[in-house]
ZAKOLTOR-677972 format. One record per atom (N, C-alpha, C, O): residue number from 1; residue in three letters; atom name; x, y, z. Coordinates in pm, whole numbers. Example, Ala and Ser with C-alpha at 12.3 -4.5 7.8 and 13.67 -1.06 7.14 Angstrom:
2
<num 1, residuo ALA, atomo N, x 1319, y -569, z 780>
<num 1, residuo ALA, atomo CA, x 1230, y -450, z 780>
<num 1, residuo ALA, atomo C, x 1320, y -330, z 780>
<num 1, residuo ALA, atomo O, x 1424, y -332, z 846>
<num 2, residuo SER, atomo N, x 1285, y -225, z 708>
<num 2, residuo SER, atomo CA, x 1367, y -106, z 714>
<num 2, residuo SER, atomo C, x 1290, y 3, z 787>
<num 2, residuo SER, atomo O, x 1341, y 114, z 804>
END
This chain:
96
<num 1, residuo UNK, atomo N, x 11461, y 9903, z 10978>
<num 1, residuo UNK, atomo CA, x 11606, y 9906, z 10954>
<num 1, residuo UNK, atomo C, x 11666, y 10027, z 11024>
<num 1, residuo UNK, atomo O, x 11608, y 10136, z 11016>
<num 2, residuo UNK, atomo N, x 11778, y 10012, z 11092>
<num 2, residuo UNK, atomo CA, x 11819, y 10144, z 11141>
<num 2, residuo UNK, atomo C, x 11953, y 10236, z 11072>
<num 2, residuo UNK, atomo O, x 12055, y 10187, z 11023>
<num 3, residuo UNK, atomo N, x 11931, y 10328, z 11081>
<num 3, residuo UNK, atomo CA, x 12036, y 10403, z 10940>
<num 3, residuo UNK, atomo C, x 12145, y 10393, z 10965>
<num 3, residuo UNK, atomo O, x 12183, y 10320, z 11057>
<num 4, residuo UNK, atomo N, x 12243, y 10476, z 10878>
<num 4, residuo UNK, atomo CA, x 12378, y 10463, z 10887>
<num 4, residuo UNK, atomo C, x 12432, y 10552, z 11021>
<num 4, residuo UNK, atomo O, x 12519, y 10513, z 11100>
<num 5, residuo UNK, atomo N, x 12340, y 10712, z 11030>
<num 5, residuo UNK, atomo CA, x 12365, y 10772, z 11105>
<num 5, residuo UNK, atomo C, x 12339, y 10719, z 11252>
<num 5, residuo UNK, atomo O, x 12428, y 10712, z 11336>
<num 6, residuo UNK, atomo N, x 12219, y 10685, z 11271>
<num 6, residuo UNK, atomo CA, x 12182, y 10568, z 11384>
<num 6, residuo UNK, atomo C, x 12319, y 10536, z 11418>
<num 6, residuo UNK, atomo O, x 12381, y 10570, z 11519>
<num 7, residuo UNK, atomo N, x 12360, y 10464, z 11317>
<num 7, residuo UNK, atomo CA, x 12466, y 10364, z 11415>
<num 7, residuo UNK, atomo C, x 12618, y 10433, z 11451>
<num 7, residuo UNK, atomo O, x 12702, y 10379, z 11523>
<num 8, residuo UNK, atomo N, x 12631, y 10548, z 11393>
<num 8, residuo UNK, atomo CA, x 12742, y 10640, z 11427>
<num 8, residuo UNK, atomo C, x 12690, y 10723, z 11582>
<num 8, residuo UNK, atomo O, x 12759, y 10766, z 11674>
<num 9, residuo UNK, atomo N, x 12558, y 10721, z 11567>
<num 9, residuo UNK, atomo CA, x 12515, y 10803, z 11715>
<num 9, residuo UNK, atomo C, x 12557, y 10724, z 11826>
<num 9, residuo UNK, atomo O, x 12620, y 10772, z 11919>
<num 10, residuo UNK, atomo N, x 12515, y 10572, z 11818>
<num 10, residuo UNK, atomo CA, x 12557, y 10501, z 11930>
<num 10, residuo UNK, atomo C, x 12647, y 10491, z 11961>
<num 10, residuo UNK, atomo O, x 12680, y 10485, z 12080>
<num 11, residuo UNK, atomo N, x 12754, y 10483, z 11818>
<num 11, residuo UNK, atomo CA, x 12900, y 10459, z 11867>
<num 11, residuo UNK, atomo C, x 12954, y 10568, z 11906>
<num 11, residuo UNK, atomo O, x 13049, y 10544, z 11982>
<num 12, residuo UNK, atomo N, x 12931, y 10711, z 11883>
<num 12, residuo UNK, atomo CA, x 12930, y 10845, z 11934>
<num 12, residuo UNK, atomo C, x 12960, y 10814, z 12088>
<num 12, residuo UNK, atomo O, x 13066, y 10800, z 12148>
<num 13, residuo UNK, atomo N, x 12784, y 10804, z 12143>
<num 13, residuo UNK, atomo CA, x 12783, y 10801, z 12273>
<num 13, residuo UNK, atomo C, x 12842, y 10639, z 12352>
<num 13, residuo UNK, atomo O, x 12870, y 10642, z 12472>
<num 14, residuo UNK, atomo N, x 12855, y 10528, z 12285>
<num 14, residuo UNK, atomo CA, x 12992, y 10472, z 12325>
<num 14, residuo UNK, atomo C, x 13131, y 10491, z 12291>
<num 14, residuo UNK, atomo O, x 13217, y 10403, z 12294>
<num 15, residuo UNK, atomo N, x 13152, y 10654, z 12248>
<num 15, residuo UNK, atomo CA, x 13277, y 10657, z 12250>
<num 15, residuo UNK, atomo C, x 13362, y 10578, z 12136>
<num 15, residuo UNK, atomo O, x 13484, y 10570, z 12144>
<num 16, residuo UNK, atomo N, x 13278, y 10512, z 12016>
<num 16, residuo UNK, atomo CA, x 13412, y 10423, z 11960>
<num 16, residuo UNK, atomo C, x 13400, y 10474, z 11822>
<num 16, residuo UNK, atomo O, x 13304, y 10532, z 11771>
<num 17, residuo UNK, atomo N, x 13503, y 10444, z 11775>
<num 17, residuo UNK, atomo CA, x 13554, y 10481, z 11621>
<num 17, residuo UNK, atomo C, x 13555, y 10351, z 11550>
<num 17, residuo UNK, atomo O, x 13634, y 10258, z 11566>
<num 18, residuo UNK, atomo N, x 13414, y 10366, z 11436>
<num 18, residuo UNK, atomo CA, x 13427, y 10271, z 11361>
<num 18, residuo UNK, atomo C, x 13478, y 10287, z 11223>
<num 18, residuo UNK, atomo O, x 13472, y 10399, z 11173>
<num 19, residuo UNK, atomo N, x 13525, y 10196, z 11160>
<num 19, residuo UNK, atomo CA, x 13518, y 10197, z 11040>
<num 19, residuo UNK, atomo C, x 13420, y 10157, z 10934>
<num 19, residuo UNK, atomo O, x 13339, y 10064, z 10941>
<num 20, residuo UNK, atomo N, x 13438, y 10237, z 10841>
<num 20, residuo UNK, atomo CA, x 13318, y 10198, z 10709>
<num 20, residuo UNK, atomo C, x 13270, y 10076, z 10716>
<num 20, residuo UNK, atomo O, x 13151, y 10084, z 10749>
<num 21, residuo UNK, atomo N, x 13302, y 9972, z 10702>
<num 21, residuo UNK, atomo CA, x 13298, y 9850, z 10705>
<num 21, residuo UNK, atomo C, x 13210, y 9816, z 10810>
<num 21, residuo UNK, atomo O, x 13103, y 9757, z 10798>
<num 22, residuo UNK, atomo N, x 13269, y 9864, z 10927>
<num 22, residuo UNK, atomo CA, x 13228, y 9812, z 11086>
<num 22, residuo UNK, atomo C, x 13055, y 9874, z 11088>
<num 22, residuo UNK, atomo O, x 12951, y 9814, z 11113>
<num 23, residuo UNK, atomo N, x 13081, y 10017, z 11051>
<num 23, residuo UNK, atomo CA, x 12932, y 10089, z 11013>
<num 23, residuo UNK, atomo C, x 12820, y 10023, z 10907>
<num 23, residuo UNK, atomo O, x 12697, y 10027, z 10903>
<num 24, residuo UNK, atomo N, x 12918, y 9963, z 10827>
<num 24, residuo UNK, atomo CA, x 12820, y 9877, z 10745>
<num 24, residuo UNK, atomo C, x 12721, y 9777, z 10845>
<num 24, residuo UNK, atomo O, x 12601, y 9774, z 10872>
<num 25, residuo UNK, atomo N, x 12835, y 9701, z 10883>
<num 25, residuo UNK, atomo CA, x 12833, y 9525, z 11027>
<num 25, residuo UNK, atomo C, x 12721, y 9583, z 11101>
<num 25, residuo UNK, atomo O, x 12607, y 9541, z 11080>
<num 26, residuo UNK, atomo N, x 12740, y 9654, z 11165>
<num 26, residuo UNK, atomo CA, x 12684, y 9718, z 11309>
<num 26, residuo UNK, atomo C, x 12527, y 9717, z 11263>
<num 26, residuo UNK, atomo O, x 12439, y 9649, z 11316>
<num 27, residuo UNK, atomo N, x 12509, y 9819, z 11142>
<num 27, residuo UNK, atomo CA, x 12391, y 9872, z 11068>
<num 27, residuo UNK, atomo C, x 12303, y 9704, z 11020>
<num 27, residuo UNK, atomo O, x 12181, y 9713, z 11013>
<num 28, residuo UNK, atomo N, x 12343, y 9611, z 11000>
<num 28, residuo UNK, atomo CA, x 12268, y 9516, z 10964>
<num 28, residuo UNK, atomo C, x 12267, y 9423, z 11068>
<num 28, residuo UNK, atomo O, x 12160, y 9371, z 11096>
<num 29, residuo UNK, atomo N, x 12381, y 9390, z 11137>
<num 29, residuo UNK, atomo CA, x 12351, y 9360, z 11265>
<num 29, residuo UNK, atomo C, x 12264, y 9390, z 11394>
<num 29, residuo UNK, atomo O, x 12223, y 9319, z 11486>
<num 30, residuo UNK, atomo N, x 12251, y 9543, z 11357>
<num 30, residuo UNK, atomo CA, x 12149, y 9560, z 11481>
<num 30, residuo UNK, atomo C, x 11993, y 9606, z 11416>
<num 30, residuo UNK, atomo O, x 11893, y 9633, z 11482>
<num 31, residuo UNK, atomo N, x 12008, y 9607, z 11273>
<num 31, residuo UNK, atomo CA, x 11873, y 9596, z 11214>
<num 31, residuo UNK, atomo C, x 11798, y 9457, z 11282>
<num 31, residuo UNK, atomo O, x 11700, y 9450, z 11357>
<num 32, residuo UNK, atomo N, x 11871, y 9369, z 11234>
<num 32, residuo UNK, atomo CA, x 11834, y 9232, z 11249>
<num 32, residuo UNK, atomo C, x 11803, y 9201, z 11398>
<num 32, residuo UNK, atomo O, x 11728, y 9106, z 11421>
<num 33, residuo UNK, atomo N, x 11848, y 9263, z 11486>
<num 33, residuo UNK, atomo CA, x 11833, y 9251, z 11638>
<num 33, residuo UNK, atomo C, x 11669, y 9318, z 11648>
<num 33, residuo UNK, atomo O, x 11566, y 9252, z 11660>
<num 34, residuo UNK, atomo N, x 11679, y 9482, z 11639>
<num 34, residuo UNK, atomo CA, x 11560, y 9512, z 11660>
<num 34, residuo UNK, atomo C, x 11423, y 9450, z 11594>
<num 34, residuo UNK, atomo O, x 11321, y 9439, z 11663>
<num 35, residuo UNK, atomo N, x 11425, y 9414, z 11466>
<num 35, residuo UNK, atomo CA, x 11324, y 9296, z 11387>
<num 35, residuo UNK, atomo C, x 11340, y 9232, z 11469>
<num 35, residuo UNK, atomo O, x 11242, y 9241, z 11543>
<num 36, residuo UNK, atomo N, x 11417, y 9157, z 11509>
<num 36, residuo UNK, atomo CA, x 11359, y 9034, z 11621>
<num 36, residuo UNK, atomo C, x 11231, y 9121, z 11733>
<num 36, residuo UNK, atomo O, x 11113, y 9087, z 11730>
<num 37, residuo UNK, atomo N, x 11277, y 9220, z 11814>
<num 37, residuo UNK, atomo CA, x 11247, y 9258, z 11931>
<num 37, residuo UNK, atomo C, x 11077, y 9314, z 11858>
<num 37, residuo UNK, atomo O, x 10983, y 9346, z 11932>
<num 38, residuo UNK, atomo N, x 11070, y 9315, z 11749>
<num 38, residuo UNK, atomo CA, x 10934, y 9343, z 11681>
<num 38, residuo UNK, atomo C, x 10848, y 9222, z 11688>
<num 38, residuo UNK, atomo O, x 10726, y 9234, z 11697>
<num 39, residuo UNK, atomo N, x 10913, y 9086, z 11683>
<num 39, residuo UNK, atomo CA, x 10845, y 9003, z 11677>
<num 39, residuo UNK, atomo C, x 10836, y 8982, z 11809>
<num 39, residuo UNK, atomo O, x 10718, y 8952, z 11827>
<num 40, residuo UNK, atomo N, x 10882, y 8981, z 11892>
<num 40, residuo UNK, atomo CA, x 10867, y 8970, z 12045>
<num 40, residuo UNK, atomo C, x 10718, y 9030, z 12055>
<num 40, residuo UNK, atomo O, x 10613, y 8971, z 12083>
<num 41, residuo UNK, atomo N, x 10746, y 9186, z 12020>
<num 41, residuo UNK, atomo CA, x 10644, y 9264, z 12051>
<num 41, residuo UNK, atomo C, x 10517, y 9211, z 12011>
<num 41, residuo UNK, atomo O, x 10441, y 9274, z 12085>
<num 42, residuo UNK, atomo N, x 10430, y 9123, z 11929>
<num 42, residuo UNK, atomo CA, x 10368, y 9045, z 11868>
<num 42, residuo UNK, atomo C, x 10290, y 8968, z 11932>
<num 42, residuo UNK, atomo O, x 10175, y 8931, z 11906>
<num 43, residuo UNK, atomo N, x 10381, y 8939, z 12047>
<num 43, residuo UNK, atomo CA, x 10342, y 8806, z 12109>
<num 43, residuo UNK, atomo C, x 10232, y 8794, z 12207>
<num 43, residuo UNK, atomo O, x 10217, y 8900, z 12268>
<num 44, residuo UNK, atomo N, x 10167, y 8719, z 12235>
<num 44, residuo UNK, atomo CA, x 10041, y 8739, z 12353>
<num 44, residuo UNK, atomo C, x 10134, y 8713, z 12460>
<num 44, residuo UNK, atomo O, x 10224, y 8630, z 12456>
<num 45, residuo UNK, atomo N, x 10098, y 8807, z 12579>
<num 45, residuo UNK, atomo CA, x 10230, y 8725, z 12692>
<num 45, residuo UNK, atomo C, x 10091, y 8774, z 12782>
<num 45, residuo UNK, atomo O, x 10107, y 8771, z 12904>
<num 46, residuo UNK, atomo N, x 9966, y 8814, z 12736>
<num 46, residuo UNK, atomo CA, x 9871, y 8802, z 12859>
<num 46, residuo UNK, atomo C, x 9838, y 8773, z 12992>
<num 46, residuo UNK, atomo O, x 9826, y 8841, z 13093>
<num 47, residuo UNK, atomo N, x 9825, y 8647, z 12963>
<num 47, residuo UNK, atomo CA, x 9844, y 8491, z 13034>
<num 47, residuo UNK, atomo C, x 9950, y 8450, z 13115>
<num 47, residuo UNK, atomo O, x 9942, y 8376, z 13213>
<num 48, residuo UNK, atomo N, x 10068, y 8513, z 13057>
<num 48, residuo UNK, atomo CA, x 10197, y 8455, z 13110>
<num 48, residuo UNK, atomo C, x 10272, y 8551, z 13235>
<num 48, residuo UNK, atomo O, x 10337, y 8652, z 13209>
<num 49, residuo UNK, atomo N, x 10251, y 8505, z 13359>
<num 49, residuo UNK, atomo CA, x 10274, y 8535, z 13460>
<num 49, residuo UNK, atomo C, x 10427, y 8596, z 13458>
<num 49, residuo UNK, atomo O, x 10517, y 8543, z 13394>
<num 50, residuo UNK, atomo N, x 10446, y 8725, z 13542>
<num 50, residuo UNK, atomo CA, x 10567, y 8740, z 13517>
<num 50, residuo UNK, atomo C, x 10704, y 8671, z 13628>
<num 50, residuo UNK, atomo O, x 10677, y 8637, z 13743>
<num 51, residuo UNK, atomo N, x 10797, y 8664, z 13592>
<num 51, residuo UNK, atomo CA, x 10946, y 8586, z 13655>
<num 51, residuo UNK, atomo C, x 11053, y 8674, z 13657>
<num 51, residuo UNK, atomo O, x 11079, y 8765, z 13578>
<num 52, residuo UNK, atomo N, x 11132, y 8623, z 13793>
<num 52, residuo UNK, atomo CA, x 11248, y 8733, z 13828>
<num 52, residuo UNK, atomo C, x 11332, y 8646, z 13689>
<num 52, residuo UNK, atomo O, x 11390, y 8706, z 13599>
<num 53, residuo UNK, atomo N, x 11321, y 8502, z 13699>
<num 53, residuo UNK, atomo CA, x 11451, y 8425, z 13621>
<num 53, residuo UNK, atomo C, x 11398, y 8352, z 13536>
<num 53, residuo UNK, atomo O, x 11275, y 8356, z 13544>
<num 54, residuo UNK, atomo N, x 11445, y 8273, z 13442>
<num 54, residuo UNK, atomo CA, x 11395, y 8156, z 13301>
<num 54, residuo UNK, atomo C, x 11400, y 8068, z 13384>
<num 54, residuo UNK, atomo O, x 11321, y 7975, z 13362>
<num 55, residuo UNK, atomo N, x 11481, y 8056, z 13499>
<num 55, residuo UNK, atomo CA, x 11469, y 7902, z 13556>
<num 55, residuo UNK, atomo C, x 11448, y 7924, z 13744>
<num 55, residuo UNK, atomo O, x 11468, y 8014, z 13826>
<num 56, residuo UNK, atomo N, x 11398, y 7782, z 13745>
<num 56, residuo UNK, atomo CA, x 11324, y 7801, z 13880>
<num 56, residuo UNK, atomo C, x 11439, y 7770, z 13985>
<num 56, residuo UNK, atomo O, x 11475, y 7662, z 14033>
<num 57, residuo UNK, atomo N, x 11495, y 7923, z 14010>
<num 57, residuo UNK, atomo CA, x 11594, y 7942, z 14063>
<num 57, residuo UNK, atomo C, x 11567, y 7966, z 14262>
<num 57, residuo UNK, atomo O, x 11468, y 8016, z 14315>
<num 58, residuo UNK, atomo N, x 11657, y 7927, z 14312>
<num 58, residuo UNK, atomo CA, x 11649, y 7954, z 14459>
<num 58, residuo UNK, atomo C, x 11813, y 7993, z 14528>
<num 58, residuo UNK, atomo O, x 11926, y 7958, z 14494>
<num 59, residuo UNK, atomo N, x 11757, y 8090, z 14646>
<num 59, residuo UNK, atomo CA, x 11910, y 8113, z 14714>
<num 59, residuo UNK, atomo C, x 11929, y 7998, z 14800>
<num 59, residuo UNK, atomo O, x 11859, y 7938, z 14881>
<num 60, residuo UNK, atomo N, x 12091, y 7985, z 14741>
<num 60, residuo UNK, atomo CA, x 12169, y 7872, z 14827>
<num 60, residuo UNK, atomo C, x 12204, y 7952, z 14957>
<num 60, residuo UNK, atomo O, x 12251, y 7881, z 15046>
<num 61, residuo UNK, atomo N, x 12195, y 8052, z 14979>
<num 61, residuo UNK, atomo CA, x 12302, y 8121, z 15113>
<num 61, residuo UNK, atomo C, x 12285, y 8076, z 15206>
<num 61, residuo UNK, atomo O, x 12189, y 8001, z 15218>
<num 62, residuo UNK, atomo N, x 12379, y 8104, z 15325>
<num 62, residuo UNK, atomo CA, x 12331, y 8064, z 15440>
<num 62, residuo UNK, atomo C, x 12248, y 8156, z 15500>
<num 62, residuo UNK, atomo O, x 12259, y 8266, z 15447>
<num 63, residuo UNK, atomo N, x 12181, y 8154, z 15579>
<num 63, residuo UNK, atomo CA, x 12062, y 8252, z 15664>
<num 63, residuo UNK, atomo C, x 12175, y 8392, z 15731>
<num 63, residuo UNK, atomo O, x 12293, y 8396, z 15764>
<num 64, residuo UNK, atomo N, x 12080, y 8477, z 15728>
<num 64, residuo UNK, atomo CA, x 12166, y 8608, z 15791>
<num 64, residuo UNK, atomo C, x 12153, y 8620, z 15930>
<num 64, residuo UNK, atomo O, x 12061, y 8688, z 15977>
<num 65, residuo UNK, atomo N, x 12208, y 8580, z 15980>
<num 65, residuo UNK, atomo CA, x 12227, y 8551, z 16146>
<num 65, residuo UNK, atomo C, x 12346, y 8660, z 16210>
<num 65, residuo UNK, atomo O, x 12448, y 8703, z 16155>
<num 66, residuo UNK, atomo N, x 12290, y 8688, z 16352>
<num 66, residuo UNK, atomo CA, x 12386, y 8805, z 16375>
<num 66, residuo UNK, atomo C, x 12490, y 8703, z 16467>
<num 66, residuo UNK, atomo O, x 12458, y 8610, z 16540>
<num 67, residuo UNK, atomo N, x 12607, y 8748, z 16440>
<num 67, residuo UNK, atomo CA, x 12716, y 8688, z 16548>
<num 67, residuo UNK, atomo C, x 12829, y 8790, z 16556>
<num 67, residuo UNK, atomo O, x 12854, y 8883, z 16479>
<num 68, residuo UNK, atomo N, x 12915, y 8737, z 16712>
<num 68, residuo UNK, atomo CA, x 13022, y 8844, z 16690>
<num 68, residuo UNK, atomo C, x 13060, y 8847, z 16565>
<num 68, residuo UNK, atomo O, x 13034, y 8768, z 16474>
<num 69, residuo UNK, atomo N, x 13167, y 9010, z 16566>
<num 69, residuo UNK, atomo CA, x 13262, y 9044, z 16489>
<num 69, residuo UNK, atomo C, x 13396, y 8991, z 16534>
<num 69, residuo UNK, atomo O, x 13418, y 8953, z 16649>
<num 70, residuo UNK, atomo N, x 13519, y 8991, z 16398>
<num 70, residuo UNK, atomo CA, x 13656, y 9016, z 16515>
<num 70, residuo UNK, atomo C, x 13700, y 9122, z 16550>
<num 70, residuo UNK, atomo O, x 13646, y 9215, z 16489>
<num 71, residuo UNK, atomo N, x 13772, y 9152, z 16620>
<num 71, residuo UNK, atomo CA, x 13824, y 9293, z 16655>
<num 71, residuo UNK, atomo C, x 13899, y 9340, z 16574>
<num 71, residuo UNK, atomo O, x 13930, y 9277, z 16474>
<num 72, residuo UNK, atomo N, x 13953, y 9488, z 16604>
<num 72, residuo UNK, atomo CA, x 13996, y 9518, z 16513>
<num 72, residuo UNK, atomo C, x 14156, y 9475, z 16533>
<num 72, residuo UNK, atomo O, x 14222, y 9451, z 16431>
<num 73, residuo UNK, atomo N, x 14196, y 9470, z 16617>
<num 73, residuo UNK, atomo CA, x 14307, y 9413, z 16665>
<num 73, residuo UNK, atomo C, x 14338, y 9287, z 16568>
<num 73, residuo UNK, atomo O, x 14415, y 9280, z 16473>
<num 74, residuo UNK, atomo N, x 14274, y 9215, z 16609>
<num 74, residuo UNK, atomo CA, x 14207, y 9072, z 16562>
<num 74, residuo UNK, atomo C, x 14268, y 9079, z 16391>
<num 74, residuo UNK, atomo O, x 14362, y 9011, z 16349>
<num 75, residuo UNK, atomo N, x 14183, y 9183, z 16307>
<num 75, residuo UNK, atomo CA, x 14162, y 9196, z 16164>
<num 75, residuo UNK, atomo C, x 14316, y 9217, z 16136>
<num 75, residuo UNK, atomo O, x 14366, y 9139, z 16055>
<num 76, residuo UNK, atomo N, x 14405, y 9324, z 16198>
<num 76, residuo UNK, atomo CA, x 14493, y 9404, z 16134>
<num 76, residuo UNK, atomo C, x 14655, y 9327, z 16220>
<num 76, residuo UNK, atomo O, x 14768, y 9376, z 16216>
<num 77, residuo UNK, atomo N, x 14622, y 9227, z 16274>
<num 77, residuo UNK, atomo CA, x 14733, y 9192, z 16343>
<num 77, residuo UNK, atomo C, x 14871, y 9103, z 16224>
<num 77, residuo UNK, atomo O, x 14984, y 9063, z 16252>
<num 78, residuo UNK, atomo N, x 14790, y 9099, z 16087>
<num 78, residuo UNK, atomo CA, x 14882, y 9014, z 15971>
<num 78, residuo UNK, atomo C, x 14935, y 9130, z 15889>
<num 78, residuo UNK, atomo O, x 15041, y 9124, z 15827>
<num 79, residuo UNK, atomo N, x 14852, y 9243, z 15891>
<num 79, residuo UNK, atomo CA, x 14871, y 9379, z 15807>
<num 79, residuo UNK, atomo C, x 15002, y 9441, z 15759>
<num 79, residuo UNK, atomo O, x 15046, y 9527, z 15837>
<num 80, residuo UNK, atomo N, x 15058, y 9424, z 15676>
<num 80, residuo UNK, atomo CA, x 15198, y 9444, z 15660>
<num 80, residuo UNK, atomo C, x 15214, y 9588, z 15668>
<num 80, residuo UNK, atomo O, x 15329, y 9616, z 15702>
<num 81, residuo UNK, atomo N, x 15142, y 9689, z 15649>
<num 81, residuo UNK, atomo CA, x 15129, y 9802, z 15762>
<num 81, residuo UNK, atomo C, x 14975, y 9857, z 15775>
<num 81, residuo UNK, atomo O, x 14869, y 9820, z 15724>
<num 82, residuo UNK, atomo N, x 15013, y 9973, z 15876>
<num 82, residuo UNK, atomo CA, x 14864, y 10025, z 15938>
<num 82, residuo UNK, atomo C, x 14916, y 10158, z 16024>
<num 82, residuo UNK, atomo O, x 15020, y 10203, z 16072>
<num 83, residuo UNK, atomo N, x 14776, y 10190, z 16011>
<num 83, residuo UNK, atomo CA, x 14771, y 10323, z 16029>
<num 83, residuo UNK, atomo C, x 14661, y 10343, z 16162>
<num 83, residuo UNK, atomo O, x 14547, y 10348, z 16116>
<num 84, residuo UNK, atomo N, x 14663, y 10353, z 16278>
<num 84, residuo UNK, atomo CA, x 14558, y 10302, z 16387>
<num 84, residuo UNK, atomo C, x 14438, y 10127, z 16318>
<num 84, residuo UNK, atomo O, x 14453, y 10006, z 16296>
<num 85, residuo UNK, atomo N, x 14341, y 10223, z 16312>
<num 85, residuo UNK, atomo CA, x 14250, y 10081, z 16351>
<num 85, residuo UNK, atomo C, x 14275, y 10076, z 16142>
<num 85, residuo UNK, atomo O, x 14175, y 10035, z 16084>
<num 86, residuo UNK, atomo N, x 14342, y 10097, z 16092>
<num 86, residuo UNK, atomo CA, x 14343, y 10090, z 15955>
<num 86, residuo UNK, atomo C, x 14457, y 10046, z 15872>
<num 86, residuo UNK, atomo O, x 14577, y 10064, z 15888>
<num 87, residuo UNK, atomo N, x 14356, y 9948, z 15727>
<num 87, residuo UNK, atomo CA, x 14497, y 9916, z 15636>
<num 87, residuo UNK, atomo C, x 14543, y 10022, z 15568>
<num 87, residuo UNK, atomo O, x 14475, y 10122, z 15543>
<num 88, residuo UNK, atomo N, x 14680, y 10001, z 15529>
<num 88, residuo UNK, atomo CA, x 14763, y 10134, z 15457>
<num 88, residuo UNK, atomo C, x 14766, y 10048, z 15384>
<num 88, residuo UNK, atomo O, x 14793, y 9931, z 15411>
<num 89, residuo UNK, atomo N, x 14737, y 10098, z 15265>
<num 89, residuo UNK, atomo CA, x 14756, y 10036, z 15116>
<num 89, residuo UNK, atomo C, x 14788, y 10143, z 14994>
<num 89, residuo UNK, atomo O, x 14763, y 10264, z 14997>
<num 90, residuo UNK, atomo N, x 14859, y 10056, z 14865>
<num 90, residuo UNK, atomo CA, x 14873, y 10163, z 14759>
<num 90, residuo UNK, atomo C, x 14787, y 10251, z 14716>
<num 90, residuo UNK, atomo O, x 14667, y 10221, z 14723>
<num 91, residuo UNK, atomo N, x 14821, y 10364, z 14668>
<num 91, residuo UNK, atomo CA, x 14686, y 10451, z 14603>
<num 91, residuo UNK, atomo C, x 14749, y 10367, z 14480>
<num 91, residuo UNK, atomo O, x 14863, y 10342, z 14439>
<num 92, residuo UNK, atomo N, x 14610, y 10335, z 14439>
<num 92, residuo UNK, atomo CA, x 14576, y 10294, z 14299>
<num 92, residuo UNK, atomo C, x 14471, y 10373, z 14196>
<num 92, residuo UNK, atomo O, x 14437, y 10350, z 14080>
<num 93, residuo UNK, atomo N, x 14436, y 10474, z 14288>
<num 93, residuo UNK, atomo CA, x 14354, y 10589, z 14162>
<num 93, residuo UNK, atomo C, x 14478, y 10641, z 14113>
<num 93, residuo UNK, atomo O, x 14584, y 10657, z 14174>
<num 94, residuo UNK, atomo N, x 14438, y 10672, z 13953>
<num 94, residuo UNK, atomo CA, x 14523, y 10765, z 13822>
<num 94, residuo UNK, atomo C, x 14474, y 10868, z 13810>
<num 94, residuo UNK, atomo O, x 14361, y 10877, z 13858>
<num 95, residuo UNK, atomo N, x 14519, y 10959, z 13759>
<num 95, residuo UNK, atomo CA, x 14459, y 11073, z 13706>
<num 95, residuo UNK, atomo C, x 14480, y 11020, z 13567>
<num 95, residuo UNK, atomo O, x 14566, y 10952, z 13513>
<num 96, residuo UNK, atomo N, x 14319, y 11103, z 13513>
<num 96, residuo UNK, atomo CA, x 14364, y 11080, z 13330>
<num 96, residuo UNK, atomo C, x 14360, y 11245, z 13280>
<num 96, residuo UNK, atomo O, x 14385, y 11275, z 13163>
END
């Protein structure tokens, strides 16, 4: 079972503010998670070869083949503005 404090540490280091209640939720909720991951631990997986995926997955892509580029001319000629071979766009970083 994992404690009350346990589950204030996590939410600590995620940053969130729970309530009593939520500390209650969390605390039996993730009891119940790690008991599972105990029974996992249990298991013979000896035998059992390991996998990137659950399913027998393959890449659709197309092959990486080299071909021209366009120019840069080419790229920036729709650009509603520019700055030499470059887009001018909004700053969208904030300060917090």
């Amino acid at each position: 079972m994992i404690t009350r404090d346990e589950v204030l540490h996590i939410a600590k280091l995620a940053k969130l503010k729970l309530s009593e209640d939520e500390v209650e939720l969390f605390q039996e909720q993730l009891g119940r998670i790690l008991e599972y991951f105990k029974q996992l631990e249990r298991l013979d997986t000896e035998h059992v070869p390991p996998m990137k995926h659950v399913l027998n997955v393959h890449t659709v892509l197309r092959a990486d083949e080299p071909r021209s580029s366009v120019s840069a001319e080419e790229a920036l000629k729709n650009a509603p503005k520019r700055r030499d071979n470059y887009f001018v766009v909004p700053k969208v970083v904030e300060k917090t």
